[in-house]
N, C-alpha and C positions, 0 to 999 in steps of 0.2 A: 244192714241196709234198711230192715225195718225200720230199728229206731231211729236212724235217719230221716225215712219217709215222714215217721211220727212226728220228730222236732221241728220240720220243716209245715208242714199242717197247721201245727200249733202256732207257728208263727205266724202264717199268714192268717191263720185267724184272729190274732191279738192287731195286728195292724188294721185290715176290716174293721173289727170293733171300735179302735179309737175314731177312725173314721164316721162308722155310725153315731158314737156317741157325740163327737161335734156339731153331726148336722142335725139334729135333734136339739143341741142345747143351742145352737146358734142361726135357727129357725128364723126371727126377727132380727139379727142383725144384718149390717150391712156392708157396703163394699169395700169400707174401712176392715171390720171384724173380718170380713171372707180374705183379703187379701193382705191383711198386714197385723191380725189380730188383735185388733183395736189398741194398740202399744201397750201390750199392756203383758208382755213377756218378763219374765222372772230371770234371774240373772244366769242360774244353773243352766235352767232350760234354753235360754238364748244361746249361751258357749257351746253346749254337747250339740244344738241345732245344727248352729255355724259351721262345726267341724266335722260332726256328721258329714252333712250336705256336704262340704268342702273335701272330704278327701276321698272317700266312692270306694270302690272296688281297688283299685291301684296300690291303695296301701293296705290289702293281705294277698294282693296276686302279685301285682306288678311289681312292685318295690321289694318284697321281699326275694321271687323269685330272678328281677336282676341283679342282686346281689348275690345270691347262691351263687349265677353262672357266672358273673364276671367279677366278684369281691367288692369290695368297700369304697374302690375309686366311683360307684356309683351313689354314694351316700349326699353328691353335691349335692343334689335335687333336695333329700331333706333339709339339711343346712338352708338351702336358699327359702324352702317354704316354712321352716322355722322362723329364720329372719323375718321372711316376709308375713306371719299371723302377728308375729310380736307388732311389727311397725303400725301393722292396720289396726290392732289394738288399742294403742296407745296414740296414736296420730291421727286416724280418720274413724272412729269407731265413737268417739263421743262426742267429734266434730259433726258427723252426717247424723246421729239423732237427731240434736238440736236446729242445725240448718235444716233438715227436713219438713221442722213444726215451723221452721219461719217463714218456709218457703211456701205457706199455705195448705199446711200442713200433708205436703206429700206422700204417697203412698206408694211409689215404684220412683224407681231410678230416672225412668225416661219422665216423669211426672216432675221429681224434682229439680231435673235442669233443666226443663221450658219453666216450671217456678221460679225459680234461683236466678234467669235470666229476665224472668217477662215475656216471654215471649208472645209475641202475637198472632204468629202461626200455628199449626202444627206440625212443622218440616222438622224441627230436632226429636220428635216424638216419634214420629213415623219413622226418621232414620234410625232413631234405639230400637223399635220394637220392630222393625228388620231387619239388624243383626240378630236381636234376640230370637226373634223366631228359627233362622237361618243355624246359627250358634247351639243353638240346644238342640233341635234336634241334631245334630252329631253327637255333642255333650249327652242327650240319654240315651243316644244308641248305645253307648259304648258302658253304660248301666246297663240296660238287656242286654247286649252280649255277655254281659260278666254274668250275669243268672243264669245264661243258655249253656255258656262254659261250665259252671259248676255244676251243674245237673249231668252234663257229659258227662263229666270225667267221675262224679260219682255213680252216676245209675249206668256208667259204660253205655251211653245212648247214640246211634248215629248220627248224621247231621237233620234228618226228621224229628228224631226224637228233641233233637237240642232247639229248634223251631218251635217244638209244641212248648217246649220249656220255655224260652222267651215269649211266647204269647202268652203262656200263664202269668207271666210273674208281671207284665205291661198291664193285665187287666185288672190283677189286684193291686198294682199300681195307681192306676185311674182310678177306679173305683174310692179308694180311702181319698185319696187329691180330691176328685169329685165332689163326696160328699164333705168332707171335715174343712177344706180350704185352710188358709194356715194356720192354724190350732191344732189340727190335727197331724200337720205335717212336721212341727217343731215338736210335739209330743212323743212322735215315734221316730223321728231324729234325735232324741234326747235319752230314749231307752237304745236305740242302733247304738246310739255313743257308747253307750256303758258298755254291751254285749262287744262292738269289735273291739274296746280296752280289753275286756278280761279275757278272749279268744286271745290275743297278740303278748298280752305277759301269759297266760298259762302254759301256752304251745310250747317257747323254748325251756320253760324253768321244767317244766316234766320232761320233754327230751333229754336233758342234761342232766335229772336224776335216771335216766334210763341208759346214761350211755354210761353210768358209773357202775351199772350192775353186772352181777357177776353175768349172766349168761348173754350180754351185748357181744356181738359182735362185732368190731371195726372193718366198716366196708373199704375198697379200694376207692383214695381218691390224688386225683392229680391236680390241683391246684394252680400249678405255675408261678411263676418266680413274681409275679406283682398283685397276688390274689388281695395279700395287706397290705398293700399300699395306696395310698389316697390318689398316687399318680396312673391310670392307666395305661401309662408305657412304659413307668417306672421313672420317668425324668421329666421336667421341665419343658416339653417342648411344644409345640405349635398345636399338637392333637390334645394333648393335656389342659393347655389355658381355655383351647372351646369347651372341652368337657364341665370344666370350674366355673367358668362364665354362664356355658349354657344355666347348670346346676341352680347358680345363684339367680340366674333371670325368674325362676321359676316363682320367686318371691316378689316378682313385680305385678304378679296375676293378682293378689290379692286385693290391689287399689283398685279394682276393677270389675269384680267378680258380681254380678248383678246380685245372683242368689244367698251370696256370704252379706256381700253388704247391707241387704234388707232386712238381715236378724240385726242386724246394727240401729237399726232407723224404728224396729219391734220393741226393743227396751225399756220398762214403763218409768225410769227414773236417773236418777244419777247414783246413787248407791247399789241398784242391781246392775249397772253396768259400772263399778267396780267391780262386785263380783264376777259379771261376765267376763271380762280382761282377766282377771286372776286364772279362772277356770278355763278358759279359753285355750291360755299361754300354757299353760302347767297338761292340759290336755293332749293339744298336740305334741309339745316335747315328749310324751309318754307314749304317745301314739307312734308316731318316728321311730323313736327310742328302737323301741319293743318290735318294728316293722322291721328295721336294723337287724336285729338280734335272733328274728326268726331267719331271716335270710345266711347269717353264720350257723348257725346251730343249724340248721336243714341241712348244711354241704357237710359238715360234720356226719349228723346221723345218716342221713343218706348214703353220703358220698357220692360217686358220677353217676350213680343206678337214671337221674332226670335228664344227664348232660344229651344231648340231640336228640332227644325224643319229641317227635313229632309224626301226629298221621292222623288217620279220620277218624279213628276211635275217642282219641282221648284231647285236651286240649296243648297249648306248647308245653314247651318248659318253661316260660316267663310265667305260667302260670301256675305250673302245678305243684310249687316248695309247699306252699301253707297246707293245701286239701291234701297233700299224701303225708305232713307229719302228723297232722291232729289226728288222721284215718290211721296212720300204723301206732302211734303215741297212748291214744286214749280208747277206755272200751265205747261201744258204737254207743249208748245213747250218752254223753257225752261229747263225744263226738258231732253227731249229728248238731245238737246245741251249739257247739264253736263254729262249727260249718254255717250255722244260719249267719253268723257274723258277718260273710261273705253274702249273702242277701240283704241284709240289715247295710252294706257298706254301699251297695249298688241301689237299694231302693232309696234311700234315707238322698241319697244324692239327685237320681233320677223325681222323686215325687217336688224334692225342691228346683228344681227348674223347670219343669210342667206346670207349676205354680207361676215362676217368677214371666216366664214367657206369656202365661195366659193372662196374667194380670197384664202386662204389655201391650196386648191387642186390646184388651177389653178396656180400660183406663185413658190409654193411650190413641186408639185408632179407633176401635168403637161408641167408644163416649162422646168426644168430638163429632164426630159425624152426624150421630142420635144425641143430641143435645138434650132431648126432652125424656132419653131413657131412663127409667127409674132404678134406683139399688139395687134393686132385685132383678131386672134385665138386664144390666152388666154382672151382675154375678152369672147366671144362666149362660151368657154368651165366653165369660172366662171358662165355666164348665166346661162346656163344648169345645172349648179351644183345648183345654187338654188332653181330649181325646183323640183330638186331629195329628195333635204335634205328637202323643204317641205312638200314633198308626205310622207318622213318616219314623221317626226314628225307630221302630219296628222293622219296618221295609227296609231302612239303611242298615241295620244290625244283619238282619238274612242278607242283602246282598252282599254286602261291604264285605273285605278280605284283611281288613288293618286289625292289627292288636287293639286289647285294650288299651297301653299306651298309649297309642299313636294316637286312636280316639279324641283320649282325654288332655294328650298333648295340644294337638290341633284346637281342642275349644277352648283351650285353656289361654293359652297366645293370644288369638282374637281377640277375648275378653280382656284380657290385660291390656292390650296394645290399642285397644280401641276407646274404654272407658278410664282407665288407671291415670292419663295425665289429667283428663278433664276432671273428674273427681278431684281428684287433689287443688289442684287449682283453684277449683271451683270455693273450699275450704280454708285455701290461704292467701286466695291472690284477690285483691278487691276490686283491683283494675281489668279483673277477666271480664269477658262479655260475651255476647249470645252468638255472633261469628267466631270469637276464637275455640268455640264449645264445638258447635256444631263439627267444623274445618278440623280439627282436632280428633274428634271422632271417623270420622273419614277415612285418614291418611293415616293412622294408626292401623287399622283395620285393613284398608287397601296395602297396606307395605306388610304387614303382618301374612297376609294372604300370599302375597306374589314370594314373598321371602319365602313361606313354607313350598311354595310351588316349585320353586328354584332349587331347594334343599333337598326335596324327593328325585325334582330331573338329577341329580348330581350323585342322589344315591343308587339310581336304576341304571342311569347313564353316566359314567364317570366321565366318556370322553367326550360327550356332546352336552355338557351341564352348562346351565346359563351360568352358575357359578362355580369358581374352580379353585381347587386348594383348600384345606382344610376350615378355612375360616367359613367358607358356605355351608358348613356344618354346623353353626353357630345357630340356635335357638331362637326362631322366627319372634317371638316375643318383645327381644332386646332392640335389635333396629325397631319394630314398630311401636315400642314405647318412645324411641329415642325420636324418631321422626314423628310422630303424635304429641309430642311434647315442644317441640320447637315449633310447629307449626301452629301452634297452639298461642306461643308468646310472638312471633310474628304476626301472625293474624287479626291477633288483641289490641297489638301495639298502632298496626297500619290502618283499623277500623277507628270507631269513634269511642269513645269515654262510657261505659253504659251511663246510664240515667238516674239521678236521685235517689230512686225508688227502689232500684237496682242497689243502690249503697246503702241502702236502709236496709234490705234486705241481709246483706254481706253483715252490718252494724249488728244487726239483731241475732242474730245466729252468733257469732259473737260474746255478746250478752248474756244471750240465755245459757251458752256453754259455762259460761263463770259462774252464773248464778244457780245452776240448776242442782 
């Protein structure tokens, strides 16, 4: 447990540091460099950022440990987020650089589609950067809870002590966001990347030489007859297609994903965002992979020693396959080091949407208003906002009773279903316009909501659920992308033609992707 203590120290003190050292060297810059790095990201550093930030805590807790307890039918979810980093790769990732610098040269999401559009107001601005605020604080709750969780169930803390632990790990959260802004957030998103790859391949390949050895014991385990099977009830039927649907929707959040997309739009060229796409691709698949592979190999070594454990001591069992193989597998300082992975997986996520949120307000809501504020007081004002937005999802982590899945489910959806058709759109369709944007955004988001709301009455209430039958199980994401996306080309179609300026803008973005 010392050297645990130890490795975990050292961490937070290398993260602090990069923080220092950004705000220090990027003193004189301004709300370009504080918020988007002045584009000038490198291609490695862009993809381990991306993927960091993008897959959290989830994949060494959640994913590996719902596979231990339910087998492989739960593998959709990677599949569908595979599919969906490839797509975004390759399809919106070198599209939204480019259209970003055409669009005057933007610097947040909500930034570049009142750009993209013209808009005259700030009603599309204001409506992004209130989801976004609303959205991420859920989204980092559910990063401090996965630090409060790991601290339990390693230092066996009660529910005080797992509180003191999500306050620690929220302030040296801020703190580095604070000071470094996004240089220093893509930097120690770029080393998390490394550390949760080599935690996620070491854990199973040393388990599996441990279980060859002579003095292994094989524990009791009961599996059940569709542990390997891709089908969750073993057949084709009606709870199966949700589970595959749901799994694959999961790959729709990427069109949408405010905080993934803006390493996209950081990129300082066209040849580093090749290599970003290479790296990116080859990243997550390995990451997945290896996420997979702890969750088989944990039910193996284990055995049912995690199946229904649950109680105030320790956290679930969706939680606990990774922190109890690497704690019985490896000696403690070791150990400790792969454990950090599981902070490095929750912060590297958590400091990236404290970021994307607070440039939101401050870009978006702030600037607008104070017309006359200078670089340097919209940075100060995004500061401040990330300390706010982490005190709320603070608050929501100590109250809140959800998993981290559910969490990261629930912000995931929104985001997808809110921003993913407009984006795209935005990219391919030259006849979009500034009502089909806005409207789009909306009704995505509203149906995304009520669908999850619907899905929980159904799971608490089976007999009084707004929806009933298996398909109300269906993964809030999929209808609100579906109806965000029609309403989208409805909207476009029944409004007016945008304007000239507007098609120059679509022309040029365009252009500079071929040329660049």
């Amino acid at each position: 447990m010392n050297w645990e203590v130890i490795a975990f120290v050292v961490y937070f003190v290398l993260v602090i540091g990069i923080g220092i050292y950004f705000f220090v060297r990027s003193r004189s810059g301004g709300e370009k460099d504080y918020f988007l790095g002045g584009r000038s990201m490198s291609g490695p550093v862009a993809a381990l950022s991306a993927g960091a930030s993008d897959m959290s805590a989830w994949v060494l807790m959640g994913l590996p440990g719902a596979i231990y307890l339910s087998g492989i039918s739960q593998i959709w979810i990677s599949v569908g987020l595979f599919i969906g980093t490839l797509l975004a790769w390759v399809f919106v990732a070198p599209r939204l650089r480019t259209f970003s610098i055409a669009a005057k040269d933007s610097i947040t999401i909500p930034q570049y589609l009142n750009n993209r559009f013209m808009g005259k107001h700030i009603a599309l601005q204001v409506v992004c950067a209130i989801v976004f605020i609303i959205v991420y604080c859920i989204y980092s709750a559910s990063s401090i809870s996965a630090c409060g969780d790991l601290f339990k169930t390693v230092f066996k803390l009660d529910n005080s002590g797992r509180e003191t632990a999500m306050a620690v790990a929220a302030v040296i959260i801020v703190i580095y966001t604070f000071l470094g802004g996004f240089n220093a957030v893509c930097w120690t998103d770029f080393f998390q990347g490394m550390l949760m790859l080599a935690a996620l391949m070491a854990a199973p390949i040393v388990a599996v030489f441990a279980m060859k050895s002579a003095g292994f014991i094989k524990p009791e385990t009961d599996l059940g007859a569709n542990y390997y099977n891709l089908l969750s009830t073993g057949k084709m039927d009606t709870a199966a297609v949700v589970t595959i649907l749901s799994g694959l929707g999961w790959g729709l959040g990427y069109f949408g994903m405010p905080h993934i997309l803006v390493r996209y739009m950081s990129i300082r060229s066209k040849k580093e965002m090749k290599r970003s796409q290479k790296i990116g691709v080859l990243w997550t698949f390995l990451i997945l992979a290896m996420a997979t592979a702890v969750g088989i190999v944990a039910r193996k070594y284990l055995g049912d020693r995690l199946v229904g454990i649950e109680s105030l001591e320790i956290a679930s069992t969706q939680q606990l396959a990774f922190i109890y193989m690497v704690r019985w597998v490896f000696p403690a300082a070791l150990a400790g080091i792969l454990l950090s992975a599981i902070l490095a997986a929750s912060m590297s996520t958590a400091d990236s949407q404290l970021l994307t949120s607070s440039s939101a307000f401050s870009s978006d809501i702030y600037k607008p208003l104070r017309k006359n504020a200078s670089d340097k007081e919209i940075m100060w004002a995004g500061r401040f906002m990330v300390v706010i937005i982490c005190a709320v999802a603070f608050l929501i982590a100590k109250a809140g009773n959800k998993s981290i899945m559910d969490l990261v489910e629930n912000a995931w959806g929104a985001f997808g279903a809110a921003f993913g058709p407009t984006i795209l759109l935005s990219l391919y369709w030259k006849r979009f316009n500034y009502a089909g944007a806005i409207s789009g955004i909306i009704s995505g988001f509203v149906v995304d909501i009520g669908w999850a709301v619907a899905r929980c009455a159904m799971i608490i209430d089976k007999k009084n659920a707004i929806l009933t039958g298996n398909l109300g199980g269906l993964y809030e994401i999929i209808p609100g992308f579906i109806v965000g996306l029609i309403v989208c080309i409805i909207v476009t179609n029944l409004t007016a033609k945008p304007s000239k300026d507007v098609e120059e803008i679509f022309d040029k973005g365009v252009s500079l992707t071929k040329e660049d």
